[in-house]
N, C-alpha and C positions, 0 to 999 in steps of 0.2 A: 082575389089576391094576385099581386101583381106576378110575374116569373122574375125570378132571381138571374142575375146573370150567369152564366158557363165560367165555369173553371176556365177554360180556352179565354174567354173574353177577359175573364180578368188577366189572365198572364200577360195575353196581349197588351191589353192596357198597358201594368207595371213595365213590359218592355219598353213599351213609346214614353214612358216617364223617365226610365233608366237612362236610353239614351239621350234624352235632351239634357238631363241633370250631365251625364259624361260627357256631350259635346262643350257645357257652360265650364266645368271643370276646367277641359282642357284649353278653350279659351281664355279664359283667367292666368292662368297656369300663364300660358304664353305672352300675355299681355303682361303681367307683373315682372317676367322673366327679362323681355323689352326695357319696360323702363327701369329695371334692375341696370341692367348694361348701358342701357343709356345715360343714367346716372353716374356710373361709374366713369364710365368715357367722357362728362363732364364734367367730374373734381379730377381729375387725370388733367385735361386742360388748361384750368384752373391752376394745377399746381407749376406746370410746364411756363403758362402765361409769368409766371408769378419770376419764376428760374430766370425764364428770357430777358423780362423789365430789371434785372438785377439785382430782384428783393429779396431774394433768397443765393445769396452768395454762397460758394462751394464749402466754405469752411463752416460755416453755419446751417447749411443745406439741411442735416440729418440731426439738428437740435431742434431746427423749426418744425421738420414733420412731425420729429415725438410730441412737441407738445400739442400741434394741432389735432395729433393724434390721440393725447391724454383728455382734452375739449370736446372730441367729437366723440371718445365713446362716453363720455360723461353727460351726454345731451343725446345722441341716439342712441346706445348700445353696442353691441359687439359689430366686427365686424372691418374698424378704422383703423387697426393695428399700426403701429410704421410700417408692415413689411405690407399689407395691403395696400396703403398708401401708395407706397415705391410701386407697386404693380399695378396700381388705377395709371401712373403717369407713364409706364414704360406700355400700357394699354394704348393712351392716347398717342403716344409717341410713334407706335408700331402703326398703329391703321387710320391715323388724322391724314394722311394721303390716300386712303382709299374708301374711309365711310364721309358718308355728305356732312360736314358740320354746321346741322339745320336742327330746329325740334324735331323736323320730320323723320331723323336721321333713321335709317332702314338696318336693324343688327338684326339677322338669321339665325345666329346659335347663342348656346347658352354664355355665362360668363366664364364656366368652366372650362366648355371648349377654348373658349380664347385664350386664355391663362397657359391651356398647355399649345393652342398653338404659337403663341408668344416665345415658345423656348425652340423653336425649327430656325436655325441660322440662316439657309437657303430660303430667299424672297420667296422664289417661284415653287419648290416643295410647299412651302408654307399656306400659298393661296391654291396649288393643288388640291392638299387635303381641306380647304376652307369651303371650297366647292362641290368635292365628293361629301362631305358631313353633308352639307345644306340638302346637296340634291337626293341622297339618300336616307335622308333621316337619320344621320347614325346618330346613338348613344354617344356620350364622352368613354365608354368603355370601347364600343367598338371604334372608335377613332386610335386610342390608344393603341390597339390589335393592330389595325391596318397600320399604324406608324410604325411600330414596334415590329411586322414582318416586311416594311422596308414596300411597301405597296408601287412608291413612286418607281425606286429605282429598277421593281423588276420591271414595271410598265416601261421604261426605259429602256431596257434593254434590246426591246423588237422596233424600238423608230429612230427616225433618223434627226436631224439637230432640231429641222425645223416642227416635226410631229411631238417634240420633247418639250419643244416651246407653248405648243398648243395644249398641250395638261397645265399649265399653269393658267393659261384663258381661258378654258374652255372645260379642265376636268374632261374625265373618260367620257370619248363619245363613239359608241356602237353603229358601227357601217356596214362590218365587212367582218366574215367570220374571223380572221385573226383579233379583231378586236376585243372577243372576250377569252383569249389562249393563250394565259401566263406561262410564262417558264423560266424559273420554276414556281409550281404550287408550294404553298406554306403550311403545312396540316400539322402545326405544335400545337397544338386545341385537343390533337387525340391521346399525348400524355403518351408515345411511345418513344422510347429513347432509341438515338440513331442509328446502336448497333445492335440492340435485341431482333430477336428471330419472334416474326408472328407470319401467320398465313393469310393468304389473299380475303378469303373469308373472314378472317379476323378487324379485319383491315377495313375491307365495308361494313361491316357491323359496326365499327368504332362510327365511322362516317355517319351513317345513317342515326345512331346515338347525337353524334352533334350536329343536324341536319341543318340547324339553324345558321351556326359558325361555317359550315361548309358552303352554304349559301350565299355566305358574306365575301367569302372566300374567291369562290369560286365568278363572282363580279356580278353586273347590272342585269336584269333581267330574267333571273334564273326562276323558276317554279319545276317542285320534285313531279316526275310521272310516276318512276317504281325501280321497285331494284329485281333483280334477278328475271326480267321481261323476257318472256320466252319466244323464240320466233320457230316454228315447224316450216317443213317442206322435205318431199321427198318420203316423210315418213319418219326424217329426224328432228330431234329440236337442239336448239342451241341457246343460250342465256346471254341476256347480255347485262354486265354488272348494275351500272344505273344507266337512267334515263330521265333527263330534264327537258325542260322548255325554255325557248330563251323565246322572251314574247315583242325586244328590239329588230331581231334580226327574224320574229314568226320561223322558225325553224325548230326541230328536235334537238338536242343536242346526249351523244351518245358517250357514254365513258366506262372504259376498261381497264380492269387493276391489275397492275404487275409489279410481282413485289423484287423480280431480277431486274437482268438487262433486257431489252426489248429485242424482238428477233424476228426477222422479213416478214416469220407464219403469224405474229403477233399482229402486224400491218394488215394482209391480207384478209386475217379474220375480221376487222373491223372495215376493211372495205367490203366485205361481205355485208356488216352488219347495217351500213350504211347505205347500201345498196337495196337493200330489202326496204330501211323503211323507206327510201326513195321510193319507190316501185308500189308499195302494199299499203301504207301508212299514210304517209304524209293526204293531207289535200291537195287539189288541183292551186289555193291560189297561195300556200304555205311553199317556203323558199328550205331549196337543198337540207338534207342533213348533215349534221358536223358529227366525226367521233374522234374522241378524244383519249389518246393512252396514257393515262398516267405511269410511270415507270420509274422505280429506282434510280437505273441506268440508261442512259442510252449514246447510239451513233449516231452524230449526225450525217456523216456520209451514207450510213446503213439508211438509216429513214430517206434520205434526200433518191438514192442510184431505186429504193423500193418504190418510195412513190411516184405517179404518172406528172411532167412539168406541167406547171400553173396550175399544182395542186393548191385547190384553197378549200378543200373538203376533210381531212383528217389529218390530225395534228398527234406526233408524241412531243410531251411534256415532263419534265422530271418531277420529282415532288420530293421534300423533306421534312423531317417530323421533329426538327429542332429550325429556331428563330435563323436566319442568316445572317451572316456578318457584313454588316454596311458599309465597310473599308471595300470589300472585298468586291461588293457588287460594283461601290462606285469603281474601283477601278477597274471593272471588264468593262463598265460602260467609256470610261474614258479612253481604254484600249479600243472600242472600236470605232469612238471619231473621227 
């Protein structure tokens, strides 16, 4: 009688069936989603073509889409509304200078991304986040988040006219530890209102709860090491809050929570902390460690006369736990042009 296969061998199996069924899945998925938008980008066209040759004159304009719009869902189904309509042609309208108008034409994100990138007035905000969705995979939830905590303008605020230019070409590109050290961080995901009393402790727990949103947060290249990482010496230990990986810059990256203003001893410990895993931790062919103070408050002349010049190793940062106001940012960025 022959042997039966292993429990193990089957699972194995059903595994390598599982994921070829989920990689088909997801290719499908992708591909229908393609010619969904592609589609859509050419009755958008279509409709625009129609406007420009004079056949749909202004007065008549939004009589003609209803009924083409009463024809189309009467032969395909839902979906041709007028107001779908208006937004297939204010589709084509937006990106017919920047997608190929070929069969082949090349669309990255879903339709829904576009729909709400379609409502960002600023060109170059707009192909900004066009770029961070694509290259990061984000959801149309997390695109909304990063819009919604104003992503560009804080990125804005650490470069100069011509580095502002290049997030619109180029989206966030990772060089140099400054490049992944927002300020301020946006932590409205932890659901604490601006002026309740919680404790530092409190505070990384909520984090580590949203480890995922934190991650998104906190920019490109991030993977968690641990929270509360002990470092001994001397016979004492000392903790340091979290501890990430930023796998752009191959480096540690170190972060400490204060839930005051920040204070020289505050600085110093995280030069400690930094120091250590320079020295103890890191590999020979792994690049400096970054630590990061998150803080309430802080000086910048306090942080600037504390740290050593052509610091580019430890960063404080403020953080808020409500959205920020976008008037506001844009105009500290246009103040310091």
């Amino acid at each position: 009688m022959a042997n039966e296969p292993s429990s193990n061998t089957k699972t194995s199996l059903y595994n390598k069936i599982a994921s070829i069924l989920e990689e088909s899945r997801k290719f499908v998925a992708s591909t229908v989603n393609t010619a969904m938008v592609q589609t859509y980008f050419e009755i958008g066209r279509l409709i625009v073509e129609e406007e420009q040759h004079g056949n749909i004159r202004a007065e008549y304009g939004k009589e003609t889409l209803k009924k083409l719009s009463e024809k189309l869902t009467t032969n395909y189904g839902k979906g041709f509304s007028q107001r779908n309509l208006e937004q297939m042609r204010q589709f084509y309208l937006t990106y017919s200078t920047q997608i190929p108008q070929t069969p082949s034409a090349k669309f990255t994100l879903s339709y829904s991304h576009y729909l709400f990138l379609m409502r960002i007035d600023n060109p170059d905000e707009r192909k900004f986040y066009e770029i961070e969705a694509t290259s990061s995979n984000w959801s149309l939830r997390e695109l909304k988040r990063q819009f919604d905590s104003d992503l560009y303008e804080r990125l804005s605020l650490s470069k100069d006219k011509e580095k502002v230019k290049l997030l619109a070409q180029q989206g966030q590109v990772v060089e140099n530890p400054s490049d992944i050290v927002k300020d301020p961080y946006v932590l409205e995901f932890l659901g604490l209102p601006e002026k309740s009393y919680y404790s530092e402790s409190e505070l990384e727990r909520r984090l580590i709860e949203k480890l995922e949103i934190f991650l998104l947060e906190l920019g490109k290249g991030y993977t968690f090491v641990g929270r509360q990482v002990r470092l001994t010496f001397d016979e004492k230990h000392f903790f340091v809050d979290l501890v990430f990986y930023n796998r752009f810059l191959q480096c540690f990256v170190l972060i400490d929570l204060k839930i005051g203003e920040i204070t020289h001893q505050d600085l110093g410990q995280m030069q400690m902390y930094v120091n250590y895993y320079d020295r103890f931790v890191k590999l020979d062919h792994e690049n400096k460690t970054i630590g990061i103070i998150l803080c309430k408050k802080k000086s910048d002349s306090l942080v600037e006369i504390t740290l050593p010049e052509n610091n580019n190793q430890i960063f404080a940062s403020k953080y808020q736990t409500v959205l920020p106001n976008k008037e506001d940012l844009i105009k500290l960025i246009q103040s310091e042009e």
